[in-house]
C-alpha positions, 0 to 999 in steps of 0.5 A, a space after each residue: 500500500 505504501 508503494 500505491 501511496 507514493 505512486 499517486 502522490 505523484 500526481 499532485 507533483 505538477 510542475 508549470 512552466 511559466 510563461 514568457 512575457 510579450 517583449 511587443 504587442 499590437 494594441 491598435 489596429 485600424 484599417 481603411 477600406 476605399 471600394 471603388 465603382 470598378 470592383 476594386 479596392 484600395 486598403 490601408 491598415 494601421 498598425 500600431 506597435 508597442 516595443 519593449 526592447 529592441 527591435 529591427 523588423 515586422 511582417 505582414 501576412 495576407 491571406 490570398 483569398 477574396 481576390 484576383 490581384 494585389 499592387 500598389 504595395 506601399 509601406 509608411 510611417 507618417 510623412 515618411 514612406 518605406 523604399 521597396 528594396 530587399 536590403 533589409 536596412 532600416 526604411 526598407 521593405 521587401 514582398 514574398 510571394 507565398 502559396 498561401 499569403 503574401 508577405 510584406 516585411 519591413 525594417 526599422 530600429 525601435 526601442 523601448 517605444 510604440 509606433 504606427 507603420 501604415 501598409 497600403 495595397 490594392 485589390 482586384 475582384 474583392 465583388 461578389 457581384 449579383 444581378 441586383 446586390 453586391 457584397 464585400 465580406 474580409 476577414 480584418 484579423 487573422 485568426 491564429 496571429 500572434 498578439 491580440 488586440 486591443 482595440 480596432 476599427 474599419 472604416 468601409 467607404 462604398 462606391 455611390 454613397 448609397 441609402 442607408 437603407 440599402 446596406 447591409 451588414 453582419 458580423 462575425 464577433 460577439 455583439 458584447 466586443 464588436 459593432 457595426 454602424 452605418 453613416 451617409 455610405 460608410 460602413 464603420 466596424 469596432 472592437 475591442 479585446 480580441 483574442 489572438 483566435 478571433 477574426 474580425 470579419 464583416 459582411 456587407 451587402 449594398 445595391 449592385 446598381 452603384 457600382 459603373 456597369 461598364 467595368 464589372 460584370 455579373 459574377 453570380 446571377 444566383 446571389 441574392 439578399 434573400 439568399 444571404 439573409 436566409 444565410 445568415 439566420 442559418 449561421 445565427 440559429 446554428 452559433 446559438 445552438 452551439 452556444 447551448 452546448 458549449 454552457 451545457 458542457 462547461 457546467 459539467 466539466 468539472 463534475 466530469 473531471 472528478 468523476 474521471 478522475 476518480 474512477 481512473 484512481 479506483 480502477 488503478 488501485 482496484 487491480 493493484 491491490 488485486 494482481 500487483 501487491 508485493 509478497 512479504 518477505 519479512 525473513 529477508 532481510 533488507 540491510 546493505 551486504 557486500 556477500 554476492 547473493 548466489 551465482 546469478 550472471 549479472 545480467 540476469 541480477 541487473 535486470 532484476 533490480 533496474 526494473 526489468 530493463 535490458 540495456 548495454 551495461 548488461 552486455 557489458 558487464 557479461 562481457 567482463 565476466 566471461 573474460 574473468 572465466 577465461 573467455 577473452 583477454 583484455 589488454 591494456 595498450 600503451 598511450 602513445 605520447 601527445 603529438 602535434 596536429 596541427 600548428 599549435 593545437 595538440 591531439 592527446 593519446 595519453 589515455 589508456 586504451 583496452 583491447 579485447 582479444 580471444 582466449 589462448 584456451 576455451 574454459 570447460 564451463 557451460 554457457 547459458 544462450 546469450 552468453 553464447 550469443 556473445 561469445 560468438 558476437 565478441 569473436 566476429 567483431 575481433 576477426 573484423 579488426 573491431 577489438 577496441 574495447 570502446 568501440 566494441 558496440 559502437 561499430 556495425 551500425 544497424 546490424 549491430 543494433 539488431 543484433 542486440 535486439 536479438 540479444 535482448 531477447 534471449 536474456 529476456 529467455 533466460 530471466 524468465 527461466 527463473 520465474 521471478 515475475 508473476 504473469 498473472 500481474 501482466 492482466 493488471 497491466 492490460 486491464 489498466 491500460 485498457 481502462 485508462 485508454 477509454 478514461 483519456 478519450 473521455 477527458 479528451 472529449 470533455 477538454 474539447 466539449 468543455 472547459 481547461 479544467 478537463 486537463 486535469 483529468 487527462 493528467 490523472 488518467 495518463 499518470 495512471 496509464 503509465 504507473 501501469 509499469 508498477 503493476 508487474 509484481 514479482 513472484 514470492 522467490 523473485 521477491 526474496 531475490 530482488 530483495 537480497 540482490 537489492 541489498 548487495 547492491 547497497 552494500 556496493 555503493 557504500 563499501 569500505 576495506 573493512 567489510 570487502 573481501 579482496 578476492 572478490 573484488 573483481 566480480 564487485 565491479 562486474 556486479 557494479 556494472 550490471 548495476 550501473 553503478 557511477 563511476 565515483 561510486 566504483 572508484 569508491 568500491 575499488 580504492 577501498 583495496 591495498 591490493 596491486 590491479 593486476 591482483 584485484 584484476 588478473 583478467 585484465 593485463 596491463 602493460 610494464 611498469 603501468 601507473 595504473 591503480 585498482 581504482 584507476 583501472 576500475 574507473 578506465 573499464 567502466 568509462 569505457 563501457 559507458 561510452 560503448 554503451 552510450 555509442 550503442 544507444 545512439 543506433 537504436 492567391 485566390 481566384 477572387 471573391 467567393 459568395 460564401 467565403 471572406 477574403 483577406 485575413 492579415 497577421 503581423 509579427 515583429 522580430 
């Protein structure tokens, strides 16, 4: 139970990220809009910039939809107007034709100020032209930009200057933020605090008959007002329903979240306690020991006590352990002296490298199948000229990478010989799994449905899907195993002289490996001897009048086998307006 305890405390150990504050924004935006009788239209969209530090560019991106054509692109601020050359000095702008927008980049240096840079451009075919009503509908902000806005208005002047009346106009913001007028032919449109997601889009239907006859042309003889308004109440109806949906959902988020939230804890435990508690061992004791267990190979012990992962320190590690039995030797080579590279730099070579080669003799003691596996491997990688120690694992690529995979499974073989793994507790794991799948779609679907606080049962339910590793037990045997290997490896990372066996000293450093013991923490165990390394190592030859220690050995050995093993690793525009769609959409940026 305690370990159930400490699993689920874990949950309230959410850590959050703060987030970066804003070093600009673009708190006003206005634009004006000039239709003109031959369908087109010119635009100039104010751009008011708040900085806070320096900054040396900003960028404009418009949407290609809603019209055939852009020109006339022009960039200012105030009197002064920007040079369109691709130079990126300040009081330069350049134009980049992209397959989805067109994007206007300007320079400047500002710091620490607000300033208003004005981009003007005009635009063809922005019409829906019908036989008796016009309509200009565009998107003023693009939704996903990367700053809100605080404040924005659109001034729409319409050709003719045609009756009050006979204007029409719908918007596609909240009433409580955005409004529209209209006076003597001008279509005004304000908001205010629009989110970065929001689009202040307006639709405006006016008589086809102001507009000059001989430049435009029917471009839908379907468009009607009629037709449009009967849209309109559609979009109206459908924003209202969804409105009622999305209070009903968030009234029930957080009830639904404790809910889930609850049952994903109680499914956990429920199997936990069921398939997953620990047997008790109480006769074995739990106290650091420096007596190796029983003659388990250590790949096999590592596997037990790093929960149940197979990784390169095991290989390693039964490397080193069929060269104690007499299987390979491995010899330390001679550093070869600093020498020049280069003019004034140095390449050292003064570290020892350990070579690994083939035993003189073949040892009369049975190997299990990955050690055999090993063998074999170890003996090809030396007649293919890979004897390095340190490159051992690194050399071969994918096939060394499959290989290993191959060798995982073998160890794997000879773990589950030992039955030191309850099977039954991997239904546990399935049934968690499967629950807490259902658990997340459902809290996927209520974020969505909902509200943010739906994310903390996501959070719980995928906390709970991956604590399905904890559910594997072990067997009463692998219990008392796990416990006595457990206890031995303490005994390891605090040894000293007094309580160390000398004579066992090189199968603790091989234990210390599977373990994946430190490097400190080997040096620690092996300098805790008064014995020369040849003696503590016999399996390892150094060369004459070698400085090497036991510790300086042990510490040279298990960095090569971190490198070996980290090196192994490694391998595993638009054709015009659209009765229907907006055009337009601008987002801007600065750097």
């Amino acid at each position: 139970m305690k370990r159930i305890t400490t699993l689920l405390a874990l949950i309230l150990l959410i850590a959050s990220a703060p987030a970066a504050g804003s070093n600009y924004d673009i708190p006003e935006v206005s634009v004006n809009i000039q239709i003109h009788e031959n369908g087109t239209a010119t635009i100039s969209e104010h751009l008011t910039y708040r900085f806070d530090g320096s900054f040396s560019w900003a960028e404009a991106n418009i949407a290609k939809e809603g019209f055939s054509e852009i020109r006339n692109i022009r960039v200012s601020e105030g009197n002064w107007s920007y040079l369109n050359e691709n130079t990126e000095e300040p009081g330069t702008f350049s134009v980049s034709d992209r397959n989805n927008s067109v994007d206007i980049r300007w320079h400047y240096s500002a710091q620490d100020t607000s300033r208003t840079f004005t981009i003007t451009y005009e635009l063809t075919d922005v019409l829906t032209i019908g036989p008796d009503h016009s309509q200009f509908y565009w998107h003023f902000l693009g939704s996903g930009r990367d700053k809100a806005t605080e404040n924005f208005t659109a001034t729409i002047q319409l050709p003719g200057s045609p009756d009050n009346s006979e204007i029409h106009t719908w918007g596609r913001v909240s009433e409580d933020r955005f409004s529209i007028s209209i006076d003597d032919g001008t279509v005004l449109a304000e908001g205010n605090q629009l989110s970065r997601n929001e689009t202040a889009a307006v639709r405006i239907l006016f008589p086809t008959a102001v507009l000059d006859t001989e430049s435009v042309s029917v471009t839908d003889s379907d468009f009607t007002l009629a037709g449009v308004a009967a849209e309109e109440e559609d979009r109206i109806r459908q924003a209202a329903e969804r409105a009622e949906r999305d209070a009903f959902y968030a009234s029930i988020t957080l009830e639904v979240t404790i809910i889930i939230s609850l049952l994903s804890i109680f499914i956990f435990v429920l199997l936990y306690k069921k398939y997953s508690t620990r047997f008790k061992t109480k006769t074995i004791s739990d106290r650091e020991s420096l007596i190796i267990p029983d003659q388990t190979p250590p790949a096999l012990s590592g596997k037990l006590i790093n929960h149940h992962m197979i990784t390169g320190h095991h290989f390693v590690s039964t490397v080193f352990d069929l060269a104690r039995r007499g299987w390979f030797v491995i010899e330390e080579q001679k550093p070869e002296d600093k020498r020049e590279n280069g003019w004034f730099s140095f390449e050292d070579n003064s570290k020892s490298k350990f070579i690994i080669s083939d035993s003189d003799e073949t040892p009369s003691d049975d190997l299990n199948l990955y050690e055999k596996e090993t063998v074999r491997f170890v003996k090809k990688q030396i007649s293919e000229g890979v004897s390095e120690f340190s490159k051992l694992l690194s050399e071969g690529g994918y096939k060394t990478s499959q290989w290993f995979s191959g060798w995982q499974k073998s160890v794997k073989k000879e773990f589950d010989k030992l039955k030191w793994v309850d099977k039954e507790s991997y239904k546990a794991v399935g049934f968690n799994v499967a629950g807490q799948l259902v658990l997340i779609g459902a809290s996927i679907y209520i974020l969505v449905m909902g509200t943010e606080i739906a994310m903390i049962a996501l959070g719980i339910t995928f906390l709970m899907c991956v604590f399905s590793f904890a559910m594997v037990r072990r067997t009463e045997s692998g219990e008392k195993a796990y416990r006595r290997w457990k206890a031995y490896a303490k005994g390891l990372k605090n040894a000293d002289k007094r309580t160390v066996r000398m004579e066992m000293m090189d199968r603790h450093f091989i234990y210390a490996t599977a373990f994946q013991l430190s490097e400190k923490e080997i040096e620690t165990l092996i300098g805790s001897t008064d014995q020369s390394a040849s003696f503590i190592f016999p399996w390892i030859i150094l060369t004459q009048g070698s400085i090497h220690t036991p510790a300086s050995v042990a510490s040279s050995v298990s960095t090569l086998a971190a490198s070996g093993t980290n090196s192994f690793s490694g391998i595993s525009g638009g054709g015009g307006a659209v009765a229907g769609s907006a055009g337009g959409g601008t987002s801007a940026s600065a750097g």
